[in-house]
N, C-alpha and C positions, 0 to 999 in steps of 0.2 A: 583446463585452468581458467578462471574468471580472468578476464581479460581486463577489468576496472581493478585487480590487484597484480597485472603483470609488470616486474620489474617493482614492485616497492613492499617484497614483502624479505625481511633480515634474520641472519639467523645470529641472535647473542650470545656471544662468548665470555662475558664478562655482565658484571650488572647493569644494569642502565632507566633509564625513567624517563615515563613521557605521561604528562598529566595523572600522577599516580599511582602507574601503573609500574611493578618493580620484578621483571623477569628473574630466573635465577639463571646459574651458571648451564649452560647450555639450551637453553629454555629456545625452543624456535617462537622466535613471535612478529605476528603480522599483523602491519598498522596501513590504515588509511586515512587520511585523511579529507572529507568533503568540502567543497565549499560554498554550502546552503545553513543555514540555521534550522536552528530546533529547542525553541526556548517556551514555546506555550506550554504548560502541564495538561492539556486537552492533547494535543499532538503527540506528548511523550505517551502519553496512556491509550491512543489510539493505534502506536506502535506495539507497546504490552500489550492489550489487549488483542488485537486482530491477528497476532500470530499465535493463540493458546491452544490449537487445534493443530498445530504443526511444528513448533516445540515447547520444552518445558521453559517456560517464559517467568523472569523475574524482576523486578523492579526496585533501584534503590538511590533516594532526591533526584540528583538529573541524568541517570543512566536506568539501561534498560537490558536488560542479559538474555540472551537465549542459547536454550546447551541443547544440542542434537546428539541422542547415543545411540550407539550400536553395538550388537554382539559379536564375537570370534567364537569360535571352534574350533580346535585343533585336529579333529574327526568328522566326516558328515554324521555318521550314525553313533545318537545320545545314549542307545545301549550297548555300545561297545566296551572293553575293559580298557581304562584310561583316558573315555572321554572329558575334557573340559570345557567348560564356557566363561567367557569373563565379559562382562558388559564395561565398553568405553566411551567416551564422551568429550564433547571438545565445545568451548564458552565462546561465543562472540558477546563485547562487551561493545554498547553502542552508551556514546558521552555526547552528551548535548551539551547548546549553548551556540554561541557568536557562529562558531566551525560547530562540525560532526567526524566526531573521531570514531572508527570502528576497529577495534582492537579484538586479536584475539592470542593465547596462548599456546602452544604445545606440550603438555608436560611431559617427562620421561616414562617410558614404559613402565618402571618400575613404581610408578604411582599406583597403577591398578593392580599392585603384588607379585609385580615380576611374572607373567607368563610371557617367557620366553620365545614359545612357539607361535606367537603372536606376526603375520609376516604383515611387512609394509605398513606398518601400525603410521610412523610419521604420513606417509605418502598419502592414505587415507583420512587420516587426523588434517591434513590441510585442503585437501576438495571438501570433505563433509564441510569444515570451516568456511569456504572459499561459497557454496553451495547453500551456506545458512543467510553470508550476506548478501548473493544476489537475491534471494529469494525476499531478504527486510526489503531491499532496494526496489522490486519489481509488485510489493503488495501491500506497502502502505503507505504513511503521508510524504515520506521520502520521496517517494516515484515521482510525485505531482510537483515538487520540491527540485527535483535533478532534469526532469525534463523540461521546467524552466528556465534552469540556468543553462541546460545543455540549447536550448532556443538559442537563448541569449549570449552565448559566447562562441556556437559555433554558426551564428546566423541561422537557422533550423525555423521550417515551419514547424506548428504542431506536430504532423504525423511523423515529419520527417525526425524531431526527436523522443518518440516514443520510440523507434526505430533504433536510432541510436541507443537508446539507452537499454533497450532488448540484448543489441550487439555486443554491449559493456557485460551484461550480466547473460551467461551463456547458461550457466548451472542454477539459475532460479526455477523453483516450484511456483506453479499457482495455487495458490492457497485459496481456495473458496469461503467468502463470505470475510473475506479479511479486507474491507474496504477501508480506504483511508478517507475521513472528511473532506468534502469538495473543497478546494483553494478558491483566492480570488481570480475575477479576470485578471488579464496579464496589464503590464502599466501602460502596455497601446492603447488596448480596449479601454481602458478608464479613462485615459487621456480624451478619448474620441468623445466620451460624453461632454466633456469640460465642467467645470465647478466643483464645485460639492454635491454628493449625492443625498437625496432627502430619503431616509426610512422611514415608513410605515409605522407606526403604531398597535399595528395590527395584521390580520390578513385581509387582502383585497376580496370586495366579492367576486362571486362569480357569474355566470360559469366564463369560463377559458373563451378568450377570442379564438373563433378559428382562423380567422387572417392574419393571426398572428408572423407569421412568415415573411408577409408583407409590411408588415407594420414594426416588426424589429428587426434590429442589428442583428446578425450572427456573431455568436461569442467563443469565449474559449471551450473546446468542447472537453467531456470528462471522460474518460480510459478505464472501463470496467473491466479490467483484469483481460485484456486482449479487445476488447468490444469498445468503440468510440462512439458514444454518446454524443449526439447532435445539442447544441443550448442556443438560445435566442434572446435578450435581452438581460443577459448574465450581469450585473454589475457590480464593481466593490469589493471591498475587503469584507471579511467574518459572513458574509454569505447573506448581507441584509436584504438583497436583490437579488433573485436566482433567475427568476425569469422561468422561459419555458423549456424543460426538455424533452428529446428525444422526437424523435424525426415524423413518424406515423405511429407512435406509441406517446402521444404528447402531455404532458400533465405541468402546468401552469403550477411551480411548487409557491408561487407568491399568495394562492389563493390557497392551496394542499393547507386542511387540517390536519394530516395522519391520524386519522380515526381506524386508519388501518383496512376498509372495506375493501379495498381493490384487493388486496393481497390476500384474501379469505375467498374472496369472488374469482379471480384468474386462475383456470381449472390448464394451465399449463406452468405456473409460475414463471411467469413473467417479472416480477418484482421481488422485490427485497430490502429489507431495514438498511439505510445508510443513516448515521450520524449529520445535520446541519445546524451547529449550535451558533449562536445569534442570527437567525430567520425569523423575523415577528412572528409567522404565522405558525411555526411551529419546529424544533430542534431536533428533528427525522423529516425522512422522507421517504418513500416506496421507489425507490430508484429501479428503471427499467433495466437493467442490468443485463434480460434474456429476450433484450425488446424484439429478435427475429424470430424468435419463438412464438409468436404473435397469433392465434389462430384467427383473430376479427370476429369473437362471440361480441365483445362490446357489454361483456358481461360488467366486467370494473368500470366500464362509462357508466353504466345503469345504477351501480350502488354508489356509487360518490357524492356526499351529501351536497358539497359546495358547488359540483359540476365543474372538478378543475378539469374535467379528462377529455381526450378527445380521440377516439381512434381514426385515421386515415388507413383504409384496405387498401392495399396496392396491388395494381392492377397488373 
């Protein structure tokens, strides 16, 4: 059982309403509520979008649905006399705004035409359920979203609430290639700059400092789907500053045109398209994602037009 829905999840006996949402008469339904926002239409469709490879994903103004289905049997063998099959299916309904409501329904067996022989249908209908939202929770803008506030309200470093928030959500899948757009640094790290931050115009030239290590702040780092991505000079909100990431797999995205070279060039893939909309320099990036996967050909240093790259072999 997801342990971020233990204890708040109700079973209605009567009608009742919560933003909307209008259970019927025995209808099991399980509500959560977050308390992070989710009001950009970039974020709500980066949620849609990144989960369509692992369920059937829908979208309507500021909510965002995904329905996981499954088949029964009442027989293992389909040519037997009297076998059946009935495919079932269970909605998380995720409602943006100020809060993040994540609702979901149970409906009665006899929705799917009464197959009776159907066993543990409820029991099931609420892990798949339970199972759909640690899996939003653990792979897209949420994640980066929750482990903030989990920083921030349980005193938590970084890793320590990536950790935590792993703990919350036991039954999440990793979903590959379902990255959520990098967030800003956190409000210490901005603080520690002071001022106002001046954007670019443009992208920086190049090539990448390699002293960069020395010459920047460490920043908030970004969690590629279990893998912690090293950043240096991260600054701001909408991502005008990214600075440099990743530790001995390093690419300077202030300078990064995404002309895409590297990722055609790294014969182990190493990289992959993330989403970074308002970066002057350009709204993707080849995010190191498989950066231990690293063999040190120095092949993607060699085609990068701008020279953001810079490999460190370790030794």
């Amino acid at each position: 059982m997801s342990l971020l829905l233990k204890d708040r999840v109700w079973t209605m006996e009567a009608p009742t309403a919560k933003r909307g949402v209008y259970p019927l008469h025995g209808f099991k339904l399980g509500l959560y509520r977050l308390p992070i926002k989710l009001e950009d239409p970039l974020e709500i469709k980066s949620v849609h979008d990144g989960l369509k490879k692992a369920f059937e994903m829908d979208a309507y103004a500021d909510r965002v649905f995904a329905t996981y289905r499954w088949k029964e049997q009442n027989m293992k063998d389909p040519d037997s006399k009297g076998y059946e099959e009935v495919e079932l299916s269970v909605t998380v309904e995720i409602v943006s705004g100020e809060v993040v409501d994540i609702i979901y329904q149970i409906f009665p067996i006899e929705k799917f035409g009464d197959p009776n022989w159907v066993k543990d249908y409820r029991k099931k209908a609420d892990h798949f359920a339970k199972m759909v939202i640690d899996t939003i929770l653990r792979n897209t803008i949420l994640a980066d979203k929750m482990i903030s506030y989990l920083a921030k309200a349980e005193k938590l470093n970084h890793s320590e609430a990536i950790q935590r928030l792993e703990e919350l959500t036991p039954l999440a899948k990793i979903v590959l290639n379902a990255k959520p757009k990098p967030t800003e640094a956190t409000d210490e790290i901005a603080e520690d700059e002071g001022g106002e931050i001046e954007i670019p115009e443009g992208a920086k030239p190049g090539p990448i400092d390699v002293a960069y290590k020395s010459k920047m702040k460490p920043s908030t780092p970004f969690d590629a789907n279990g893998y912690t991505i090293k950043t240096w000079g991260r600054k701001g909100t909408n991502n005008g500053i990214l600075g440099v990431w990743g530790e001995f797999v390093s690419v300077d995205y202030d300078i990064c045109i995404a002309d895409g070279g590297c990722i055609e060039a790294c014969p182990v893939g190493v990289y992959e398209w993330f989403d970074t909309p308002g970066n002057p320099a350009s709204e993707k990036k080849p995010l190191m994602s498989k950066e231990p996967d690293c063999i040190f050909c120095l092949a993607c240093e060699g085609v990068c037009p701008p020279q953001a790259i810079k490999i460190f072999e370790q030794k």
